[in-house]
C-alpha positions in Angstrom: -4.8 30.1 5.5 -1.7 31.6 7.1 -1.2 31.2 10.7 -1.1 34.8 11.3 -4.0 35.4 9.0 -6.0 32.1 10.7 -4.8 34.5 14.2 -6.9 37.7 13.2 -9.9 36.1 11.7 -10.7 34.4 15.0 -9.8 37.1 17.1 -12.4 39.0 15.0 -15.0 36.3 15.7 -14.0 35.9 19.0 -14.9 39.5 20.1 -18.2 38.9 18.6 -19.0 36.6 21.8 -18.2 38.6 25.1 -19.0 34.8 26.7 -15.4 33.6 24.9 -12.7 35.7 26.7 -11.4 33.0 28.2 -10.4 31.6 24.7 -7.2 32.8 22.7 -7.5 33.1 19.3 -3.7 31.6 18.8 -4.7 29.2 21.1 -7.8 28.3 18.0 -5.9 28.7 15.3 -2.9 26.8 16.5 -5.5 23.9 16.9 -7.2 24.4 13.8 -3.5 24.0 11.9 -2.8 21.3 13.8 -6.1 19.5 12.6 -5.9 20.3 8.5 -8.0 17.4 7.4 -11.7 16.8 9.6 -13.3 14.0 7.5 -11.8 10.9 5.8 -13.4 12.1 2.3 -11.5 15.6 2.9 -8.4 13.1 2.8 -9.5 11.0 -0.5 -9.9 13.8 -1.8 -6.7 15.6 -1.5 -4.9 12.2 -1.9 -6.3 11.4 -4.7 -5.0 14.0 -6.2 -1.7 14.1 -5.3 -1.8 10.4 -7.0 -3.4 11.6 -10.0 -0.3 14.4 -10.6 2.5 11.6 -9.6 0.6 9.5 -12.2 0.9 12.5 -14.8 4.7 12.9 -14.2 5.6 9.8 -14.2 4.1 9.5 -18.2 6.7 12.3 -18.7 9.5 10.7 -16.7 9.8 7.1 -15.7 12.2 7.8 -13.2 9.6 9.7 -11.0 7.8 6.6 -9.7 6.5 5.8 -6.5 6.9 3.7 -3.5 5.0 2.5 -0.5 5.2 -0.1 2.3 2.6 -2.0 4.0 0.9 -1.3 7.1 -0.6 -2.9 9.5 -1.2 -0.7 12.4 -1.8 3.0 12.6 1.6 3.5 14.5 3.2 1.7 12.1 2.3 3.7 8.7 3.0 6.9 11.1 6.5 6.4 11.9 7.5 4.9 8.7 6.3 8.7 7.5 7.9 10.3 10.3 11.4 8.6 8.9 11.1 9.2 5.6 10.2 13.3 6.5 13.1 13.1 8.8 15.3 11.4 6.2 14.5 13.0 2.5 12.7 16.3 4.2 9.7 15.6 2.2 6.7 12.5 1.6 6.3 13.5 -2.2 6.0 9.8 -4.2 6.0 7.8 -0.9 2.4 6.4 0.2 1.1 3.5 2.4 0.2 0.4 1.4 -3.0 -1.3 3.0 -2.3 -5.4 2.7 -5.4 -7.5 2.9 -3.0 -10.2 3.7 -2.1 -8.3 7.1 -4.9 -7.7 7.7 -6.1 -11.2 7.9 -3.1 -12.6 9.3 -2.7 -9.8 12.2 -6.2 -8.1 12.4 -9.3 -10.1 12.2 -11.0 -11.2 15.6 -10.6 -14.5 15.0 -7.0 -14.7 15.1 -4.1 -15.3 12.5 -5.6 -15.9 9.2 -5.0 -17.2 5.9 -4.9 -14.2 2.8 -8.4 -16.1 1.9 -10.9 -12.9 2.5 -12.5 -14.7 5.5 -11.6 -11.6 7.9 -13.8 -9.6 8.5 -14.6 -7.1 6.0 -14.9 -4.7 8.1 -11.8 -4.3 9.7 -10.5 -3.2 6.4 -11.7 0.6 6.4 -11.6 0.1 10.0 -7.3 0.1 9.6 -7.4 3.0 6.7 -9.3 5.0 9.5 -6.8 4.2 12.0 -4.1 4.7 9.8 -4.9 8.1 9.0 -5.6 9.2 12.8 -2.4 8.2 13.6 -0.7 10.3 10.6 -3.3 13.1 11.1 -1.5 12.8 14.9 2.0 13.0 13.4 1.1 16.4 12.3 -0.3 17.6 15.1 3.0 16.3 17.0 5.4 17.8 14.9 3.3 21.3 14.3 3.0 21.1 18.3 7.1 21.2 18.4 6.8 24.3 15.7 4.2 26.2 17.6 6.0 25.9 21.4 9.2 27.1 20.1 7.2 30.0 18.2 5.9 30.9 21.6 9.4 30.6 23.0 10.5 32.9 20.1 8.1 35.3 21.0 8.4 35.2 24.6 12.2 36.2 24.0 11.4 38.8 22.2 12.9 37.5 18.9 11.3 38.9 16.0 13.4 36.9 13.1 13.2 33.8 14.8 9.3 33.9 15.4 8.9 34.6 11.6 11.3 31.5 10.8 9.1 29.4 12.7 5.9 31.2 11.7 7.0 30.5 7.8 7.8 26.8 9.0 4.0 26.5 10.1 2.9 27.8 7.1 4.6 25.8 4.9 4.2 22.6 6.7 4.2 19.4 4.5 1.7 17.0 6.2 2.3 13.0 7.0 -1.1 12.5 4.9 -0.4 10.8 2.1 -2.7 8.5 -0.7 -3.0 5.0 0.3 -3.7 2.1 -1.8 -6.0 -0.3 -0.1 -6.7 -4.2 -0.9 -10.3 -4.8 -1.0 -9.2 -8.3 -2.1 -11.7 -9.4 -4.7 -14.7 -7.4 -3.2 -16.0 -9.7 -0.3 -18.8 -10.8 -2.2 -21.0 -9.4 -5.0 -21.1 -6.4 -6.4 -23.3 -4.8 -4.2 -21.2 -5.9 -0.9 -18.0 -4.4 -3.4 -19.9 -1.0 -3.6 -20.9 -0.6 -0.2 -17.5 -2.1 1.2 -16.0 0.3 -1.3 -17.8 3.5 0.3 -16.7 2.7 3.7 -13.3 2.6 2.8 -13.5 5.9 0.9 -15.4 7.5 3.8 -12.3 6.6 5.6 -10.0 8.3 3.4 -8.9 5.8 0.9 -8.2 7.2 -2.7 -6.9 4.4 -4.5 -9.0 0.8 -4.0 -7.2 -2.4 -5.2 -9.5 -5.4 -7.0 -8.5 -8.3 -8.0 -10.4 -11.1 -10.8 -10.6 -13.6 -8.6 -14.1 -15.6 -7.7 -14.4 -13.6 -3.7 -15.5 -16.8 -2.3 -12.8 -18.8 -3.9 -9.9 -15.7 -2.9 -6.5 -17.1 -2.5 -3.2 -15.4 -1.7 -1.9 -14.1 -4.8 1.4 -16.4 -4.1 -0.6 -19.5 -3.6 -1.9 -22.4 -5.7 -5.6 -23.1 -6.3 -6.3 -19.8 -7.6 -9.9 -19.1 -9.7 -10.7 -16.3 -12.2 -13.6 -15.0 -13.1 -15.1 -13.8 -16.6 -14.5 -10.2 -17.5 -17.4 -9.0 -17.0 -17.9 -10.1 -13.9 -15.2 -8.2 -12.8 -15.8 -5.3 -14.9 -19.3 -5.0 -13.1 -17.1 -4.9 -9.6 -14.4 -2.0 -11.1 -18.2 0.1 -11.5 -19.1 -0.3 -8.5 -15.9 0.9 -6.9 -15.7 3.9 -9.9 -19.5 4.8 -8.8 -18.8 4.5 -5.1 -16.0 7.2 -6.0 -18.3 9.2 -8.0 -21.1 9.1 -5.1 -19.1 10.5 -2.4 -17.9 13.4 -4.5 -13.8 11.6 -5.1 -14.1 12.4 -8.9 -10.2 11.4 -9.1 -10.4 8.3 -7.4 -7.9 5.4 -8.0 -8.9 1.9 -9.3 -5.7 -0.9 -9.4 -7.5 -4.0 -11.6 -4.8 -6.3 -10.3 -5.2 -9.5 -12.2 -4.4 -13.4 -11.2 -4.5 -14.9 -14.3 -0.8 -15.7 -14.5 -0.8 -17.7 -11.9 -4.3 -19.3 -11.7 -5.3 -22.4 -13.5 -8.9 -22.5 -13.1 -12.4 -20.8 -13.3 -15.7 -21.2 -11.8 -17.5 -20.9 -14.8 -17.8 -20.2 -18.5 -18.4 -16.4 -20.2 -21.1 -15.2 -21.1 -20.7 -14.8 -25.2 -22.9 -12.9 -27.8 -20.5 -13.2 -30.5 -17.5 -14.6 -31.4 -14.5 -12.4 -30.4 -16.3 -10.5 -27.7 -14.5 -10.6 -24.3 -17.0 -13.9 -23.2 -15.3 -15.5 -26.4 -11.5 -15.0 -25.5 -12.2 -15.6 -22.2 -13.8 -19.1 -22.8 -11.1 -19.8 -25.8 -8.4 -20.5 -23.2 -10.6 -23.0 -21.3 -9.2 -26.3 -21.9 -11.1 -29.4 -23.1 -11.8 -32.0 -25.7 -13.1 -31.4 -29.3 -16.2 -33.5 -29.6 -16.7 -35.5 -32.6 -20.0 -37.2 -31.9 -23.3 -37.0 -29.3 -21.8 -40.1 -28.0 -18.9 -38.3 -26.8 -20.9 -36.3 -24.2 -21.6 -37.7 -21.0 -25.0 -37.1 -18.3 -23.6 -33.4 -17.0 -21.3 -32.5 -19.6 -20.8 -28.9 -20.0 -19.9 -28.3 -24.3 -18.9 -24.3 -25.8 -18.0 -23.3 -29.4 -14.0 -22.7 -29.6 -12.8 -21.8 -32.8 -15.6 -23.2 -34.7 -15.4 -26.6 -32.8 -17.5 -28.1 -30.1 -15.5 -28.6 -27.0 -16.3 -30.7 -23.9 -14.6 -28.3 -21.1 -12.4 -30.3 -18.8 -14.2 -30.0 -15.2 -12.4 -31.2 -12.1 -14.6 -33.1 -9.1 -14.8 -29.3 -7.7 -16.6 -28.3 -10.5 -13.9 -25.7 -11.7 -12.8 -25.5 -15.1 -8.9 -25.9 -16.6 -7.2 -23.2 -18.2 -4.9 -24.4 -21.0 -1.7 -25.0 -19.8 0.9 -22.0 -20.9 -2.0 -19.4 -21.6 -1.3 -17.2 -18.2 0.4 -14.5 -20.3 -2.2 -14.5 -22.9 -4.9 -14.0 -20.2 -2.7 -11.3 -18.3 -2.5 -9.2 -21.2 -6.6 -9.6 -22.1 -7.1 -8.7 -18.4 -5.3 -5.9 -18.7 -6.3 -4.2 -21.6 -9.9 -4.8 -20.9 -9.5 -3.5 -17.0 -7.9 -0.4 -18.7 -10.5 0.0 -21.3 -13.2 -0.5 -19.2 -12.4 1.8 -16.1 -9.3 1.0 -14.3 -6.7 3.7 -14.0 -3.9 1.4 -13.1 -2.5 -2.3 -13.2 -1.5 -4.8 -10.8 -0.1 -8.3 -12.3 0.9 -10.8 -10.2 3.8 -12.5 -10.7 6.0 -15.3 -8.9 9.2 -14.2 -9.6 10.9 -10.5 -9.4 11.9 -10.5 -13.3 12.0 -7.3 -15.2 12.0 -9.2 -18.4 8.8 -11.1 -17.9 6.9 -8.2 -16.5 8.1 -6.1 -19.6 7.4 -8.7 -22.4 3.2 -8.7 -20.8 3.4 -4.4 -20.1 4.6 -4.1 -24.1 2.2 -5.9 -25.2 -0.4 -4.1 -23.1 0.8 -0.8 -24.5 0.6 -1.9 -27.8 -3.3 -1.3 -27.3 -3.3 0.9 -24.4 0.2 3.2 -24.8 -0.1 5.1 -21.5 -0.6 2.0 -19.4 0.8 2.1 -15.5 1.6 -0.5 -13.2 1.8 -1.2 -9.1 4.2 -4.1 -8.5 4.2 -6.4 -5.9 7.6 -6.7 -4.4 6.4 -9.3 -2.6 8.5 -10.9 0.4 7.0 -14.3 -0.6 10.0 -14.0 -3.6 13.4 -15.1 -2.7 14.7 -12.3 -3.8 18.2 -13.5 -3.2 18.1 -16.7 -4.7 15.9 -15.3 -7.8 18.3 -12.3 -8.6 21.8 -15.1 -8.1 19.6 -17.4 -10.4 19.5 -14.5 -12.9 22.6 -13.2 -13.2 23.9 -17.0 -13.5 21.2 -17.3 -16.4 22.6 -14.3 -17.6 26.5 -15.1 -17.7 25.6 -18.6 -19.4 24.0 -16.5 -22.4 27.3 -14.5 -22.3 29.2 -17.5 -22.3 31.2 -16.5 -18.9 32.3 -19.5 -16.7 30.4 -20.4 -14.0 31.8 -23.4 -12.9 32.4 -22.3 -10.0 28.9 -21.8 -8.6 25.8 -24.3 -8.7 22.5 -22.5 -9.6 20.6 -24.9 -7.0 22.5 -23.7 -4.0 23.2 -20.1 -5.0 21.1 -19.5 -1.6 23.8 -20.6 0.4 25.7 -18.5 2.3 29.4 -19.9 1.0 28.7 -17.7 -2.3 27.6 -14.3 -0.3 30.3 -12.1 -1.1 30.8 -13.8 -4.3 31.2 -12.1 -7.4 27.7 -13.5 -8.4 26.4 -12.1 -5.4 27.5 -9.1 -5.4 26.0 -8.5 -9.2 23.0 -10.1 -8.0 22.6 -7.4 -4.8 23.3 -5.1 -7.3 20.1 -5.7 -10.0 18.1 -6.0 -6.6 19.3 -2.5 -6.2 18.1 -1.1 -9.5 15.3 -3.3 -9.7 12.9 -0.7 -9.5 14.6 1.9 -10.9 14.8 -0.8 -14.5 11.2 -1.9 -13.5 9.7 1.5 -14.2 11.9 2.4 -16.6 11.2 -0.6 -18.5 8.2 -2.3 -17.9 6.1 0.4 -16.8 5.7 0.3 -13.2 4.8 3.3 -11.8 4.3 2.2 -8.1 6.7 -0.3 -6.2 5.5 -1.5 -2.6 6.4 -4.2 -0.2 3.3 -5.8 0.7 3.9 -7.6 4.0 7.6 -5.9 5.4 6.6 -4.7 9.0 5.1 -8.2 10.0 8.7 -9.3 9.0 10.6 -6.8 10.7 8.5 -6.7 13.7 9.4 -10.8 14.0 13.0 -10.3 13.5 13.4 -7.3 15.9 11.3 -9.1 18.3 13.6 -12.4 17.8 16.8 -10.5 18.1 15.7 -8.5 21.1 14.2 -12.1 23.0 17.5 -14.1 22.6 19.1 -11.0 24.2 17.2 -10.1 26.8 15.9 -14.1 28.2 19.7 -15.0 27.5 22.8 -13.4 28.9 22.4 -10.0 28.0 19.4 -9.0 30.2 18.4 -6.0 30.4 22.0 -4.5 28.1 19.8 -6.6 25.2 17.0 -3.4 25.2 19.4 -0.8 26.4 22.4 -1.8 23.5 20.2 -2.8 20.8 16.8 -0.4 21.3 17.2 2.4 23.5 20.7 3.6 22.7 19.7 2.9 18.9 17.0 5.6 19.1 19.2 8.0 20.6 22.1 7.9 17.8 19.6 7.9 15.4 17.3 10.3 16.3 14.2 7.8 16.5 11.6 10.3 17.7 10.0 7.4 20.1 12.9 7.0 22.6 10.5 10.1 24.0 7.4 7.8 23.8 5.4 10.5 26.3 5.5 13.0 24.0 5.2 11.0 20.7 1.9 9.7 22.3 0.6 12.8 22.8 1.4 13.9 25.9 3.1 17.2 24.8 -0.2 18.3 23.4 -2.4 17.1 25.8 0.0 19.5 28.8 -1.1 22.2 25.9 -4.9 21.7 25.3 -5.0 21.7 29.6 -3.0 25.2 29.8 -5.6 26.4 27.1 -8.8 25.0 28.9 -7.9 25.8 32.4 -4.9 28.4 32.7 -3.0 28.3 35.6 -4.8 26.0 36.9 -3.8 23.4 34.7 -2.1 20.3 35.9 0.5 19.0 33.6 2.4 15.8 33.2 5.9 17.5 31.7 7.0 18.8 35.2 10.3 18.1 36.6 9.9 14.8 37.5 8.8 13.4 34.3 11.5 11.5 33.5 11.4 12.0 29.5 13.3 15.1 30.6 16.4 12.7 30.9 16.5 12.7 26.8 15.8 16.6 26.5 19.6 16.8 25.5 19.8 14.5 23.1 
């Protein structure tokens, strides 16, 4: 509802309480526009469906895909929103990413944390909540600005320039936007995946990440020692999620089936199988083990399965797992996938352990070929070198072409004696377009960063300490921070008012008047950046 509109509807109820006439109805409505989203299921369900129409024009154009990077902190996801409003005027196809690694590593009570799900579970919703106050605050922050200089406007007695602003509230783009959240591989069964699932809906997620891993097995995606587990056991944990969705009334929720397989070499047990060629079948027909000729070749605890019309003695490690045949990751990827997608899932996640356009395309073609309209979210994952992987590339590439690369040796293309190179500067170049080929190509409709901010933070935090404990001092903050935020326009150089102070001086006038005692006087000194 327009501002003006919001204005004469609660002036109208207003008179209807003689008791109220201490309250201004622009002082309500101004709060009630500055507050546009009251539960976490008001923002799943207006996220979701912004993600549904980004996933509808993207199948019309490749080149509309979408981006995110991970959070880890509320503050975090709201300035990286803040920037990108500042810097392309607008959040459509940018969202947050919610990493369960992060949240391991930098939020669980018991301290740093491997990405093995043994945070807790419930600091997961716990960070979409938080998340979405903080961006909820960053409207509320900026609308604050809008609505002071409307007053301002007004109290000048200029008419054009109130409208200007008026129309600017009105048309306000919010920092709210869909955030895909890890739920890892569901913390348990699937009743702990549904009712983990609802708490992160209730918070405001719209899109839920799963993964076919065994949950008490979970391993960092870019780790060894990975187990799978048989489709329908995961199938069972993407209807939980879909009816978790469905219960709380987000009919366009999200699901990302991210499968493992690629890079995971075991499983905890074998499929269940009714017939051959069911999914039990093809699961169990890329367990590797040896054909058994005899009775005598089966020992006390011997586990044997039909494969191909041949008994088969699975090979079992001391753990008990199972061996996957060596070289039938790809095979399993693209099963995974077209039975996620077939089965529930609106989107895929493949994990890979290299950035290579070329190898995610060869598995997303062959995807399509039974599911045409299929969409992934890629990992680009900081655990890639993505330097030395793009170098090794293009050097791959020039050997093809037959171009001489004597001078370079692919082992050491890390170093820093080729940066500047002409191999590097083709290589910084494909890591440019990377995602631009990537969803052109090999149908990747959503690019993040997983883990960036806990890098950033530890190189900013690096760089600032050799500064500011060595000879620098104090110039380390001033030079490399403070006057940083000024040139740029970083809206935290005034930290009082990005905190909230501003509104809080606004919510005082409207509760006490006059009589209101507010922090913005003349001697706050966030007044010595008014002019910048």
């Amino acid at each position: 509802m327009p501002y003006a509109k919001q204005v004469d509807t609660l002036s109208s109820l207003i008179k209807q309480h003689p008791t109220w006439k201490a309250i201004k109805p622009e002082h309500a409505a101004r709060m009630r526009a500055q507050n546009k989203f009251q539960t976490g299921l008001d923002i799943a369900r207006y996220t979701a469906k912004i993600m549904r129409e980004d996933m509808a024009n993207y199948d019309k154009d490749s080149s509309l895909y979408t981006q995110s990077l991970g959070c880890w902190h509320g503050f975090i996801g709201q300035q990286k929103m803040i920037s990108i409003k500042k810097h392309f005027n607008s959040t459509k196809r940018r969202y947050l990413y919610l990493s369960g690694w992060m949240v391991a590593a930098l939020r669980s009570e018991f301290g740093p944390l491997p990405d093995q799900s043994m945070h807790e579970k419930t600091a997961v919703p716990a960070l979409i909540e938080e998340l979405y106050t903080f961006l909820r605050q960053a409207d509320a922050w900026e609308l604050n600005h809008l609505f002071r200089d409307l007053e301002a406007a007004q109290e000048a007695g200029d008419t054009a320039k109130a409208k200007e602003i008026e129309a600017q509230i009105d048309n306000h783009e919010t920092h709210v936007v869909p955030i895909i959240a890890d739920i890892d591989a569901g913390f348990g069964n699937d009743e702990a995946t549904y009712l983990l699932a609802k708490k992160m809906i209730e918070a405001g997620a719209c899109a839920i990440q799963i993964e076919n891993q065994v949950s008490d097995e979970k391993q960092c995606g870019h780790q060894d020692g990975k187990v799978t587990v048989p489709h329908a056991d995961f199938l069972s944990k993407i209807n939980a999620v879909r009816l978790a969705f469905l219960e709380l009334g987000v009919d366009d929720g999200v699901i990302v089936a991210r499968t493992d397989s690629l890079g995971a070499g075991l499983t905890k047990q074998i499929a269940v199988t009714n017939e051959p060629g069911d999914l039990g079948d093809q699961y169990n027909s890329f367990i590797d083990g040896d054909v058994i000729t005899s009775a005598d070749d089966i020992n006390n605890g011997d586990v044997v399965i039909k494969q191909n019309g041949k008994l088969v003695k699975p090979k079992r490690l001391a753990s008990g797992l199972f061996q996957f045949k060596e070289g039938s990751g790809e095979d399993r990827v693209v099963l995974d996938c077209i039975a996620s997608l077939q089965n529930g899932a609106d989107l895929l996640w493949i994990e890979t352990e290299k950035p290579h356009v070329g190898q995610i395309a060869a598995m997303v073609n062959r995807i399509k070929a039974e599911v045409p309209d299929a969409k992934l979210v890629y990992n680009n994952s900081p655990s890639f070198n993505w330097t030395l992987n793009f170098r090794q590339q293009v050097f791959d590439a020039w050997v093809e072409e037959g171009k001489d690369v004597s001078a370079y040796d692919r082992d050491r293309l890390m170093s820093a004696e080729y940066d500047g190179s002409e191999l590097a500067e083709v290589a910084d170049e494909w890591t440019r377009n990377f995602q631009r080929d990537a969803a052109r190509e090999a149908g990747v409709f959503h690019h993040l960063i997983t883990l960036p901010t806990y890098h950033t933070a530890a190189l900013s935090t690096d760089n600032l300490a050799k500064g500011y404990f060595g000879d620098e001092g104090m110039l380390a903050y001033v030079a490399g921070v403070q006057r940083e935020e000024i040139r740029q326009g970083i809206a935290t150089v005034k930290h009082q008012d990005m905190a909230g102070s501003n509104i809080g001086d606004d919510h005082k006038e409207f509760f006490a008047g006059e009589a209101a005692l507010l922090a913005g006087g003349k001697d706050n000194t966030m007044g010595q950046f008014e002019d910048i």
